[in-house]
mmCIF file as Biopython writes it, N, C-alpha, C and O atoms, coordinates in Angstrom:
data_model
#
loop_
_atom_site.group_PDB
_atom_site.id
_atom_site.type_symbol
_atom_site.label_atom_id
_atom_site.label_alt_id
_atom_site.label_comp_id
_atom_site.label_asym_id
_atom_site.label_entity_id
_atom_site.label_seq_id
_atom_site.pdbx_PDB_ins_code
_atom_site.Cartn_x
_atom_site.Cartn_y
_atom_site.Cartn_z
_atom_site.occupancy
_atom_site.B_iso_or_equiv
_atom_site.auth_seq_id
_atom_site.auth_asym_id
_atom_site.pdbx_PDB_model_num
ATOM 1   N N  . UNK A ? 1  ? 127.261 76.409 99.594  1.0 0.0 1  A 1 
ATOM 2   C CA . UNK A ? 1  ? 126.784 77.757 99.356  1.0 0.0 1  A 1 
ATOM 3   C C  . UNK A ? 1  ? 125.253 77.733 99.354  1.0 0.0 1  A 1 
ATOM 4   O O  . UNK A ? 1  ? 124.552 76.881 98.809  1.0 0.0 1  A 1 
ATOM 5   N N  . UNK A ? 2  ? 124.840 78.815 100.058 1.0 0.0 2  A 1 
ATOM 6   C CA . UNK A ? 2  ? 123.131 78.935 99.962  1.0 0.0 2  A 1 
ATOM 7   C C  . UNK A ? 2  ? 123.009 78.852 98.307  1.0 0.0 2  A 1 
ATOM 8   O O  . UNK A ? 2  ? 123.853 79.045 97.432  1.0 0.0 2  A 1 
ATOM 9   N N  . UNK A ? 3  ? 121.183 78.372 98.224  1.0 0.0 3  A 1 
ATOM 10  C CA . UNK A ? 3  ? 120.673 78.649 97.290  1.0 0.0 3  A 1 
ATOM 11  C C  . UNK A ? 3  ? 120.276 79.773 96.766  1.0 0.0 3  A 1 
ATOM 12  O O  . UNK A ? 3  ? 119.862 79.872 95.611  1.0 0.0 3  A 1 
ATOM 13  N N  . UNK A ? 4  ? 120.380 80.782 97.644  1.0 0.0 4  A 1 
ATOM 14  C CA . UNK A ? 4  ? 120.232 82.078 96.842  1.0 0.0 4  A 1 
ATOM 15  C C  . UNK A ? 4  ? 121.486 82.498 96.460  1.0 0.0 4  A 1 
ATOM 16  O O  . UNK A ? 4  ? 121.609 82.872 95.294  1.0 0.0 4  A 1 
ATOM 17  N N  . UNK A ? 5  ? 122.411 82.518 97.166  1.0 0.0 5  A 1 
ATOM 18  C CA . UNK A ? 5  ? 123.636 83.099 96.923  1.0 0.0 5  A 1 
ATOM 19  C C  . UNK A ? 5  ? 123.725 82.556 95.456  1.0 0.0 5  A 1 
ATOM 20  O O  . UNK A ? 5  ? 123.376 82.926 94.335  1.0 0.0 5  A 1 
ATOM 21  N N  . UNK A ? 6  ? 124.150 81.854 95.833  1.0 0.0 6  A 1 
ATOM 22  C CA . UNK A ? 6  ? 124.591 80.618 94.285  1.0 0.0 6  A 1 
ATOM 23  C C  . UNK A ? 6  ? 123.538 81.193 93.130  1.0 0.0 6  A 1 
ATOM 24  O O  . UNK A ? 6  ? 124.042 81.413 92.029  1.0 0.0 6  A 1 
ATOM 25  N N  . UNK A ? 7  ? 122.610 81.364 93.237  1.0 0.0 7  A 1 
ATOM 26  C CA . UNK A ? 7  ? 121.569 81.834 92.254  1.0 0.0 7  A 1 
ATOM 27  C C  . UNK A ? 7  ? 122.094 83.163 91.789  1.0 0.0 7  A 1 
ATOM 28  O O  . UNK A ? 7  ? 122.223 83.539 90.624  1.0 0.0 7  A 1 
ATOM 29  N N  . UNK A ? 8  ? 122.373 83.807 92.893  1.0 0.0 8  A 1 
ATOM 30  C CA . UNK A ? 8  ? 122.950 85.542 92.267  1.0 0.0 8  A 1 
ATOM 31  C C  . UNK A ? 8  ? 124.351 85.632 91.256  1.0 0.0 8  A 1 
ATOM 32  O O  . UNK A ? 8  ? 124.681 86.290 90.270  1.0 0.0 8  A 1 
ATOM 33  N N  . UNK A ? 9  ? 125.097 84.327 92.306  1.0 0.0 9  A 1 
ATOM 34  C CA . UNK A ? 9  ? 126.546 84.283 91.454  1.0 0.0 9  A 1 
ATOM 35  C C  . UNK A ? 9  ? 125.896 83.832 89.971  1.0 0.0 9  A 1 
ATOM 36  O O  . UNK A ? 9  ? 125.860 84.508 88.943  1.0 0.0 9  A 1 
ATOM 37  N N  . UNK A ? 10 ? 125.488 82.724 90.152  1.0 0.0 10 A 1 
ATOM 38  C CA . UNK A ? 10 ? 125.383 82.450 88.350  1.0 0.0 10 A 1 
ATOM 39  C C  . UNK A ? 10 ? 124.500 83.156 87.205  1.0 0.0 10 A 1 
ATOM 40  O O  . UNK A ? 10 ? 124.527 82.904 86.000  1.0 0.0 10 A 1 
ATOM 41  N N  . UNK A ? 11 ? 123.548 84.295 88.020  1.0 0.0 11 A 1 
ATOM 42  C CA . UNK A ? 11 ? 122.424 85.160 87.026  1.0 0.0 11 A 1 
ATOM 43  C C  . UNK A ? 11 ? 123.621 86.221 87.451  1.0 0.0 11 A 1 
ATOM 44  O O  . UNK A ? 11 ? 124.437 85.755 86.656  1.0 0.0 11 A 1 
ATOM 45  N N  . UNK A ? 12 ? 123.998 86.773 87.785  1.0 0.0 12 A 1 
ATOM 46  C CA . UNK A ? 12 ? 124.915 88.127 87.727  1.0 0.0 12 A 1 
ATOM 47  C C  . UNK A ? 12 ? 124.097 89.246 88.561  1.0 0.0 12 A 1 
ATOM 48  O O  . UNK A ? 12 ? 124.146 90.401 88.137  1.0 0.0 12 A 1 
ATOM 49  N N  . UNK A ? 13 ? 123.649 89.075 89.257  1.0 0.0 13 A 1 
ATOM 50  C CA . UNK A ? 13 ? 121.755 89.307 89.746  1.0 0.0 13 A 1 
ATOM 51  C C  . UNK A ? 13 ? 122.712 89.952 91.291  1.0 0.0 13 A 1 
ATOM 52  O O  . UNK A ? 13 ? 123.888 89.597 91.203  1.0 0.0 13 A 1 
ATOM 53  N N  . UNK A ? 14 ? 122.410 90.835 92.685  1.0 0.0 14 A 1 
ATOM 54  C CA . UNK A ? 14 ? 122.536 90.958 93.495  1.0 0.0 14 A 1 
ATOM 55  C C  . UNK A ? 14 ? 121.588 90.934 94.512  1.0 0.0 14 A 1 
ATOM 56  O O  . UNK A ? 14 ? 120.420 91.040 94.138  1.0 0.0 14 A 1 
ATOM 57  N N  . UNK A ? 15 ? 121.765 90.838 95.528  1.0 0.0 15 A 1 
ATOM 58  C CA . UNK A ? 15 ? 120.739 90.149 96.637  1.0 0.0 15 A 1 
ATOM 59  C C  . UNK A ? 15 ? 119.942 91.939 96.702  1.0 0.0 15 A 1 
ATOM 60  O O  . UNK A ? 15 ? 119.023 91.909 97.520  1.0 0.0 15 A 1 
ATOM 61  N N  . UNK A ? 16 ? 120.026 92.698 96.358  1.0 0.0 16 A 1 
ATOM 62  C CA . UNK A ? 16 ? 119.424 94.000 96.274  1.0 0.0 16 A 1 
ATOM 63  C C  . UNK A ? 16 ? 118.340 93.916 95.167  1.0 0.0 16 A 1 
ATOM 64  O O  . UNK A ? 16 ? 117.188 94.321 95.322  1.0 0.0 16 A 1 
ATOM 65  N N  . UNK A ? 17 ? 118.837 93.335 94.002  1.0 0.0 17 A 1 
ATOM 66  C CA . UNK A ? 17 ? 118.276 93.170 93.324  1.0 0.0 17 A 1 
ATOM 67  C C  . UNK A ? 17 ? 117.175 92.326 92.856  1.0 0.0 17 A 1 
ATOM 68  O O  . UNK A ? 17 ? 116.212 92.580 92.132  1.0 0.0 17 A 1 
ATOM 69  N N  . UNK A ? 18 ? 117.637 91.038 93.572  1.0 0.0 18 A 1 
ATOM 70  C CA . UNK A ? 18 ? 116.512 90.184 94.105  1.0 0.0 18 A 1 
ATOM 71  C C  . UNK A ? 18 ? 115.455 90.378 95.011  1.0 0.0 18 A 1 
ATOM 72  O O  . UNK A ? 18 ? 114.366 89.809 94.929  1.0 0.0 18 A 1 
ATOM 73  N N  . UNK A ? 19 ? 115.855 91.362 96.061  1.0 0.0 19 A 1 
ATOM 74  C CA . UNK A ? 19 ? 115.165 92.130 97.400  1.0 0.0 19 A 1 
ATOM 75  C C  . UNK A ? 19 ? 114.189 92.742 96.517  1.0 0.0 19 A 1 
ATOM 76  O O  . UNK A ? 19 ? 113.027 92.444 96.792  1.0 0.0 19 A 1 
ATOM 77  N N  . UNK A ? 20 ? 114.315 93.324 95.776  1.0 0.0 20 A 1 
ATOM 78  C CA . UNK A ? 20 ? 113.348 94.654 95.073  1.0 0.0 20 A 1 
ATOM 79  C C  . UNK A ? 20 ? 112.145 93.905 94.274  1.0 0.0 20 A 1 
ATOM 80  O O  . UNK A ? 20 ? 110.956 94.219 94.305  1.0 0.0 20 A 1 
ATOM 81  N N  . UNK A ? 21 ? 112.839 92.671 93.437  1.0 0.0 21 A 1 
ATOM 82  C CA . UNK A ? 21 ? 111.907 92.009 92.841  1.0 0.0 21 A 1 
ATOM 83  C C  . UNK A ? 21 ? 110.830 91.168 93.821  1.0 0.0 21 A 1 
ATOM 84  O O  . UNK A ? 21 ? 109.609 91.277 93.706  1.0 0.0 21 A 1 
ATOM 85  N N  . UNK A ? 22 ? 111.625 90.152 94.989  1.0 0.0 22 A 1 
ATOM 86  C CA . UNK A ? 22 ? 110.159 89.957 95.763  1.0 0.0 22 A 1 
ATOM 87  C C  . UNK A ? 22 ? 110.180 90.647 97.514  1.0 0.0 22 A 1 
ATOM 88  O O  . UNK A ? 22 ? 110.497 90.118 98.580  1.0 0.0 22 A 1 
ATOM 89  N N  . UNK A ? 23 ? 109.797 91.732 97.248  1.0 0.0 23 A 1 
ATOM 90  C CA . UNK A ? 23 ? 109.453 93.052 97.878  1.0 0.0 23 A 1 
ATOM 91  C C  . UNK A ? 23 ? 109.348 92.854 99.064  1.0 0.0 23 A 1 
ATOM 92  O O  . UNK A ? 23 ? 108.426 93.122 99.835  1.0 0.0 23 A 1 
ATOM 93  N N  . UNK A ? 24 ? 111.172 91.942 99.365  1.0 0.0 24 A 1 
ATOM 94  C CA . UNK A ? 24 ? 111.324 92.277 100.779 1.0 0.0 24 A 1 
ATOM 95  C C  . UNK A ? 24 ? 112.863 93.183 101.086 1.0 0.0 24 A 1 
ATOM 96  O O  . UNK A ? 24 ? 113.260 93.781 100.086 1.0 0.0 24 A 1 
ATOM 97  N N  . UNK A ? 25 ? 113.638 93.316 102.195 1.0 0.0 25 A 1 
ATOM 98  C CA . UNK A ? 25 ? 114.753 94.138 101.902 1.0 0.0 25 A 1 
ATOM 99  C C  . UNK A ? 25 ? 115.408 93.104 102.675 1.0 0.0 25 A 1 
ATOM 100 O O  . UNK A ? 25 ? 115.217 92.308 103.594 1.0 0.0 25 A 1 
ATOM 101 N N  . UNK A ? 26 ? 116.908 93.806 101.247 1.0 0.0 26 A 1 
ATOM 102 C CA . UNK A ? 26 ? 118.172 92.813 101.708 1.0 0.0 26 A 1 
ATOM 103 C C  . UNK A ? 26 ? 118.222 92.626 102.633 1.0 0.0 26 A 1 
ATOM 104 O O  . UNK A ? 26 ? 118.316 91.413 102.445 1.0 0.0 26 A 1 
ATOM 105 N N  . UNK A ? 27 ? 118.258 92.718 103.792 1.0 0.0 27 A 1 
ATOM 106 C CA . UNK A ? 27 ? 118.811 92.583 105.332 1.0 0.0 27 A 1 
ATOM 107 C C  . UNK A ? 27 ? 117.853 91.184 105.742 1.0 0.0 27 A 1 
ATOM 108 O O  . UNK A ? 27 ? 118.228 90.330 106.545 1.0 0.0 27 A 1 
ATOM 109 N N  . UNK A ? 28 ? 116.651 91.162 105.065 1.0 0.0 28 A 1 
ATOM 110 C CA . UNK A ? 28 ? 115.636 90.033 105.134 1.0 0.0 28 A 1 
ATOM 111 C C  . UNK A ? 28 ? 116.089 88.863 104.706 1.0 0.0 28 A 1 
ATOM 112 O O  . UNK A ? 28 ? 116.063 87.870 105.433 1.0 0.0 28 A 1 
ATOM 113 N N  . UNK A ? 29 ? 116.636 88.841 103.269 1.0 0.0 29 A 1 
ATOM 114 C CA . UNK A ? 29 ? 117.563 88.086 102.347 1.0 0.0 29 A 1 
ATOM 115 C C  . UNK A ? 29 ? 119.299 87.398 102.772 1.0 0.0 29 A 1 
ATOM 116 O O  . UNK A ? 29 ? 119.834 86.292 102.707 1.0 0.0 29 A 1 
ATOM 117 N N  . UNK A ? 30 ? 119.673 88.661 103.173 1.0 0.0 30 A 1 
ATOM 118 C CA . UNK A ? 30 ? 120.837 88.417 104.452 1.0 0.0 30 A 1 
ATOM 119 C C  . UNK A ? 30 ? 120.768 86.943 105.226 1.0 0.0 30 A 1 
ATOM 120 O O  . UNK A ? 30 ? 121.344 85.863 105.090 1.0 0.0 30 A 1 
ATOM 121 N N  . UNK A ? 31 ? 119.873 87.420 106.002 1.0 0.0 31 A 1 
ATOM 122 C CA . UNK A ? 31 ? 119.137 86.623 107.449 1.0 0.0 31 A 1 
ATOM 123 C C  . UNK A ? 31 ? 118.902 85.349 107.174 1.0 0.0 31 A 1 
ATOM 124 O O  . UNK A ? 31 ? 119.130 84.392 107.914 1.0 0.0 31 A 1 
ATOM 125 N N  . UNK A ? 32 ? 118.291 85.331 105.743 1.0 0.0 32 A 1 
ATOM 126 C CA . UNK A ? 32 ? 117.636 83.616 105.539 1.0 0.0 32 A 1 
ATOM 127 C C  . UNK A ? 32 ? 118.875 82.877 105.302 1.0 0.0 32 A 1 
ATOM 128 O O  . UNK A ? 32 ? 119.037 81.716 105.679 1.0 0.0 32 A 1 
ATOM 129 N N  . UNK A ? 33 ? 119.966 83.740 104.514 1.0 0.0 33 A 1 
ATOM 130 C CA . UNK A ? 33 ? 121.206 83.156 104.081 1.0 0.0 33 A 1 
ATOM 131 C C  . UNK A ? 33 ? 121.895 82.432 105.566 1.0 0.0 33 A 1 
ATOM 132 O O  . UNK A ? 33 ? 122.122 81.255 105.846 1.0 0.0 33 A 1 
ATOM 133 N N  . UNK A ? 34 ? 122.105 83.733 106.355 1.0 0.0 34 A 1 
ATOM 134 C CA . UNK A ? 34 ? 122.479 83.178 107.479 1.0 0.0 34 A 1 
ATOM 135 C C  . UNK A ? 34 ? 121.933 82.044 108.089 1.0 0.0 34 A 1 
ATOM 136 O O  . UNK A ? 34 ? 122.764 81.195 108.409 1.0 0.0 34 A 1 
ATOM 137 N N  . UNK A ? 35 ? 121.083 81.867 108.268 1.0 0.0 35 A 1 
ATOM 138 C CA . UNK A ? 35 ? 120.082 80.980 109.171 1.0 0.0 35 A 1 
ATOM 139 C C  . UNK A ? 35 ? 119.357 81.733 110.385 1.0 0.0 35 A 1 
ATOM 140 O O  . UNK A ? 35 ? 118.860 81.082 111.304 1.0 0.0 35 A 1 
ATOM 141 N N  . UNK A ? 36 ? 119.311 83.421 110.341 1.0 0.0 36 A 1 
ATOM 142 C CA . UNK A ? 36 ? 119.197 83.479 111.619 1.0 0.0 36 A 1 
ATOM 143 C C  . UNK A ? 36 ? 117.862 84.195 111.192 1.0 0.0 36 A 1 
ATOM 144 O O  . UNK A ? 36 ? 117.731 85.377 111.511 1.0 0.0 36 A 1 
ATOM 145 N N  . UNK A ? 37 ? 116.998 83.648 110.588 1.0 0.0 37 A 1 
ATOM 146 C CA . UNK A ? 37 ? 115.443 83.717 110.421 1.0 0.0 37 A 1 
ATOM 147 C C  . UNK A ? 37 ? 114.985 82.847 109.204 1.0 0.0 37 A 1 
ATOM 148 O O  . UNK A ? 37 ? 115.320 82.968 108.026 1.0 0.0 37 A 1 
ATOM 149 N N  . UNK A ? 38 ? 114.253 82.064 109.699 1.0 0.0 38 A 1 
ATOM 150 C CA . UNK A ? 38 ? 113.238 81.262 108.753 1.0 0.0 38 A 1 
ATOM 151 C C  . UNK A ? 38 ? 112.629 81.869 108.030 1.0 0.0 38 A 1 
ATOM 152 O O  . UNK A ? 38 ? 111.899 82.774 108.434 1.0 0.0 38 A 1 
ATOM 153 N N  . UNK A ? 39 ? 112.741 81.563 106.763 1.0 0.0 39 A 1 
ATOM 154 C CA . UNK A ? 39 ? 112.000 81.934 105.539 1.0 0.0 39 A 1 
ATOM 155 C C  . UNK A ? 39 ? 110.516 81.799 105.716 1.0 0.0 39 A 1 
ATOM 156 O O  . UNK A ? 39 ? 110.120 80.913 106.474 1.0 0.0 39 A 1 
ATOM 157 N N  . UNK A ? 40 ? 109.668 82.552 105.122 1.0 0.0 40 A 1 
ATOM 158 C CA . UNK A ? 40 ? 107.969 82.716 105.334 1.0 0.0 40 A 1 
ATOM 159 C C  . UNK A ? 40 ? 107.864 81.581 103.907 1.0 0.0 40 A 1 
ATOM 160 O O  . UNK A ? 40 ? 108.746 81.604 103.048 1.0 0.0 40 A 1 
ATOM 161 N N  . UNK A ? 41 ? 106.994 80.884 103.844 1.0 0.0 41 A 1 
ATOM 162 C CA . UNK A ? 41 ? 106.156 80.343 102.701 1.0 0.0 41 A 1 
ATOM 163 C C  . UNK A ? 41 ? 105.837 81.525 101.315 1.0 0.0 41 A 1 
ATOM 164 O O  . UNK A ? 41 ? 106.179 81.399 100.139 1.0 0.0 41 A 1 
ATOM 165 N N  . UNK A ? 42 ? 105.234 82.415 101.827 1.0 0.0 42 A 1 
ATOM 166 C CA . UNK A ? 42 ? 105.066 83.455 101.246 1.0 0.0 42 A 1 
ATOM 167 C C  . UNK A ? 42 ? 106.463 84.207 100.473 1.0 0.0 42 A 1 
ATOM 168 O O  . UNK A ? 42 ? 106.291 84.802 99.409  1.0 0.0 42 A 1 
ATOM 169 N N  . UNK A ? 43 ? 107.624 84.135 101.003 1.0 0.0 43 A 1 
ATOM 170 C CA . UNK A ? 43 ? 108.697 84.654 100.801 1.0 0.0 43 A 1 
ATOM 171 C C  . UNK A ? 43 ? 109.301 84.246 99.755  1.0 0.0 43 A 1 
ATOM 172 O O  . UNK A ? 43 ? 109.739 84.963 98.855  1.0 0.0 43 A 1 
ATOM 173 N N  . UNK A ? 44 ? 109.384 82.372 99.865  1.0 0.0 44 A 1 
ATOM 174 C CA . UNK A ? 44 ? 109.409 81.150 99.128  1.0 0.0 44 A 1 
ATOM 175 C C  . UNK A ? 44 ? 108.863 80.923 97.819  1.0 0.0 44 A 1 
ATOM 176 O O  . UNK A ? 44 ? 109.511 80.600 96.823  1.0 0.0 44 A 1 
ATOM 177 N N  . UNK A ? 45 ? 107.545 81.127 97.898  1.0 0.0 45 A 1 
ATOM 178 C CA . UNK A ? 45 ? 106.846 81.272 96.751  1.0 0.0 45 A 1 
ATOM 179 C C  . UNK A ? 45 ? 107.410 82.619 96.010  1.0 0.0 45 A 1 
ATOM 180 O O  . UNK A ? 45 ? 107.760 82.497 94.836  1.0 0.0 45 A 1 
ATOM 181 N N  . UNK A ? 46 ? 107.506 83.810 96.598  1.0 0.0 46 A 1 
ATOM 182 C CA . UNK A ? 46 ? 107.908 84.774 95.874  1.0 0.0 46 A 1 
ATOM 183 C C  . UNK A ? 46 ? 109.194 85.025 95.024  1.0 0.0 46 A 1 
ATOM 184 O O  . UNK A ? 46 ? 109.427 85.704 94.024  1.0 0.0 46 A 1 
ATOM 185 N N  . UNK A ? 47 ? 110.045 84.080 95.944  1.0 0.0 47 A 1 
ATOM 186 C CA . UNK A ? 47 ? 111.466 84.176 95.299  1.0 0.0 47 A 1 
ATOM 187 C C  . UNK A ? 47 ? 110.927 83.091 94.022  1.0 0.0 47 A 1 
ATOM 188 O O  . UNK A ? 47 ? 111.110 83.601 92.917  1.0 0.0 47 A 1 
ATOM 189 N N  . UNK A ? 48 ? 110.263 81.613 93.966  1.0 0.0 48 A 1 
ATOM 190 C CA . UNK A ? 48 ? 110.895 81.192 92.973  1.0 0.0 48 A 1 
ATOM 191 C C  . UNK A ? 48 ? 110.173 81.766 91.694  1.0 0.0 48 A 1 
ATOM 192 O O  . UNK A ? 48 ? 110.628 81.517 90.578  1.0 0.0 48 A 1 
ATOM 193 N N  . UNK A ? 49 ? 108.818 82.693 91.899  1.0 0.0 49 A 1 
ATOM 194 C CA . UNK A ? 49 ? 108.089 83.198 91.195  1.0 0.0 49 A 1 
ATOM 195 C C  . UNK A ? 49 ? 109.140 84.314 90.251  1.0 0.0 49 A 1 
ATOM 196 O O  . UNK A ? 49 ? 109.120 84.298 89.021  1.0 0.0 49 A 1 
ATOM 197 N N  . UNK A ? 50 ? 110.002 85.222 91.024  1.0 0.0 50 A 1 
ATOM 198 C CA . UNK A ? 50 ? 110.817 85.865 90.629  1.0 0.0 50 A 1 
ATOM 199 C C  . UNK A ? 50 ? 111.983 85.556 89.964  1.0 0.0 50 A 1 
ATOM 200 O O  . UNK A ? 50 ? 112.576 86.198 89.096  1.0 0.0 50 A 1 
ATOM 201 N N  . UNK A ? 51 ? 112.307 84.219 90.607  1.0 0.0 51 A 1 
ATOM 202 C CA . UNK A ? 51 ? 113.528 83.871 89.074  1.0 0.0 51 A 1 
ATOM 203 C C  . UNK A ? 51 ? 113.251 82.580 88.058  1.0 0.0 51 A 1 
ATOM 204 O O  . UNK A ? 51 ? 114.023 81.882 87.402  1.0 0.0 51 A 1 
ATOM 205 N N  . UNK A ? 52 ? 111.886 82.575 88.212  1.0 0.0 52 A 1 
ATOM 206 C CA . UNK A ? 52 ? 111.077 82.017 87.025  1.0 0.0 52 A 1 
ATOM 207 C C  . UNK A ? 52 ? 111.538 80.078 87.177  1.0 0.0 52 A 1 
ATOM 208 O O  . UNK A ? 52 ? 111.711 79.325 86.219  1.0 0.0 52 A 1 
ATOM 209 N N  . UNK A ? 53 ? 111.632 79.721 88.602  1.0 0.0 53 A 1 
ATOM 210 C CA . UNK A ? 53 ? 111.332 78.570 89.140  1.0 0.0 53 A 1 
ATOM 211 C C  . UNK A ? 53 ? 112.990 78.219 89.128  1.0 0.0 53 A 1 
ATOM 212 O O  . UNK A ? 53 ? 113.314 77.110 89.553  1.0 0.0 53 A 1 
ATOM 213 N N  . UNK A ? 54 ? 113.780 78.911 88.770  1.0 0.0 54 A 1 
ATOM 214 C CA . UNK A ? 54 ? 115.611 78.705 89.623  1.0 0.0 54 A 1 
ATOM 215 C C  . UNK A ? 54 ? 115.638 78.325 91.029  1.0 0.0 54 A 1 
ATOM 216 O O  . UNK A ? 54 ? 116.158 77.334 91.543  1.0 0.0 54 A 1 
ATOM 217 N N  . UNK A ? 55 ? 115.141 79.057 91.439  1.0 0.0 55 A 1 
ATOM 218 C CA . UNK A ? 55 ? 114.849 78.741 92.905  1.0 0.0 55 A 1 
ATOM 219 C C  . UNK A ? 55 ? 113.467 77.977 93.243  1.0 0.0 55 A 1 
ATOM 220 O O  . UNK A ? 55 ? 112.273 78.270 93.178  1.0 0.0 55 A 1 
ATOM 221 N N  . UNK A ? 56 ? 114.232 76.838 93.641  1.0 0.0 56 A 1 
ATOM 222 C CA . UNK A ? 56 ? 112.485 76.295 94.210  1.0 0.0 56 A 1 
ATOM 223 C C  . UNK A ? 56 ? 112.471 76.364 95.643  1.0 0.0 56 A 1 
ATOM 224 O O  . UNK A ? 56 ? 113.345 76.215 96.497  1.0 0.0 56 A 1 
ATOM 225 N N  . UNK A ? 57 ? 111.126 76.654 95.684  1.0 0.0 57 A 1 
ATOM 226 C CA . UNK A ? 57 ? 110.352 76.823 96.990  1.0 0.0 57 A 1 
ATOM 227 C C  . UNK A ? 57 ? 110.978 76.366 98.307  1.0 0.0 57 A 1 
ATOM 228 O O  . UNK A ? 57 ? 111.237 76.847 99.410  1.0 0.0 57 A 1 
ATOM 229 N N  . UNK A ? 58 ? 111.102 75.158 97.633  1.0 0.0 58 A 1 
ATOM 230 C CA . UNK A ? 58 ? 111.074 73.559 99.377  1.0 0.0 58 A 1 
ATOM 231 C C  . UNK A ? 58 ? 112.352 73.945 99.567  1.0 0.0 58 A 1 
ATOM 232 O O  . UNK A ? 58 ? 112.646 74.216 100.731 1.0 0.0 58 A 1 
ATOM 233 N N  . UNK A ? 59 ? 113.647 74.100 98.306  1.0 0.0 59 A 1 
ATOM 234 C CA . UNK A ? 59 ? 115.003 74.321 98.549  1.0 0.0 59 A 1 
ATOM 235 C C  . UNK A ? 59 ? 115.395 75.624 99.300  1.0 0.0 59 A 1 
ATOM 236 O O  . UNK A ? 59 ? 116.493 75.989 99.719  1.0 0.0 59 A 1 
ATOM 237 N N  . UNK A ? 60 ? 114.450 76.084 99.337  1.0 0.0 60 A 1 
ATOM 238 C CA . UNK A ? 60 ? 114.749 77.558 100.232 1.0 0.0 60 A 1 
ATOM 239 C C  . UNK A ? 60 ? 114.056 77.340 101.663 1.0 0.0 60 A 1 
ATOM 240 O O  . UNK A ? 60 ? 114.874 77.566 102.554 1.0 0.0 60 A 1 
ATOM 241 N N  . UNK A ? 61 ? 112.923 77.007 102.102 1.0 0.0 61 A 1 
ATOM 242 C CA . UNK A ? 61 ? 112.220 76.652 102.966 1.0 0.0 61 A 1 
ATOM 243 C C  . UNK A ? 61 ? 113.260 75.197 104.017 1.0 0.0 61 A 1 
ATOM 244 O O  . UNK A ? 61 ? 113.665 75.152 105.178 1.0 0.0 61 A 1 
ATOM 245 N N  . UNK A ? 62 ? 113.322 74.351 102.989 1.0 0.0 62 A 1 
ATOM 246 C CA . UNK A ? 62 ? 114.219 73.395 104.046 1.0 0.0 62 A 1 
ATOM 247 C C  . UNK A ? 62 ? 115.716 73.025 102.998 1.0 0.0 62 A 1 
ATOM 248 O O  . UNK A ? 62 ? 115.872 72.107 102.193 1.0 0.0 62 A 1 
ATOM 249 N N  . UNK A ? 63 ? 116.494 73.938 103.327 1.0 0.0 63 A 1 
ATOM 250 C CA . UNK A ? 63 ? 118.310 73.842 102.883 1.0 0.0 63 A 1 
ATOM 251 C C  . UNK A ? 63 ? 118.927 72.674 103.534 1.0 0.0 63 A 1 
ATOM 252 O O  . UNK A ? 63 ? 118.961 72.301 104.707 1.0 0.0 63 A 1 
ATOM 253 N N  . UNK A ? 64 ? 119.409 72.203 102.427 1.0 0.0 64 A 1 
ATOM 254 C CA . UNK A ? 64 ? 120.284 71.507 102.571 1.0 0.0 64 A 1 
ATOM 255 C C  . UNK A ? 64 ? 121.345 71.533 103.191 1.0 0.0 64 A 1 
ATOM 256 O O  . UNK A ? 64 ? 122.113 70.573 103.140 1.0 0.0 64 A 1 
#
């Protein structure tokens, strides 16, 4: 399971809801899940800024 996904299941949190906090839109969030757009650095930093370092950076940038 992606690292975001997995992040939403266990905070109770929705990828809408995450979208709003680092101020991009779901469909953006979607995409990275998929693989069918590379995450920005900028994006990276924003997500783990937003769930207060749950998400780290590199783990979103290069998935496992």
């Amino acid at each position: 399971m992606h690292i975001i996904k997995q992040f939403c299941k266990e905070n109770n949190t929705t990828i809408k809801d995450l979208a709003d906090k680092v101020n991009r839109k779901p469909r953006y969030i979607y995409q990275v899940i998929a693989n069918y757009r590379n995450p920005s650095l900028q994006f990276a930093r924003a997500l783990e800024t937003a769930t207060g370092g749950k998400i780290n950076r590199m783990d979103v940038l290069y998935p496992k």
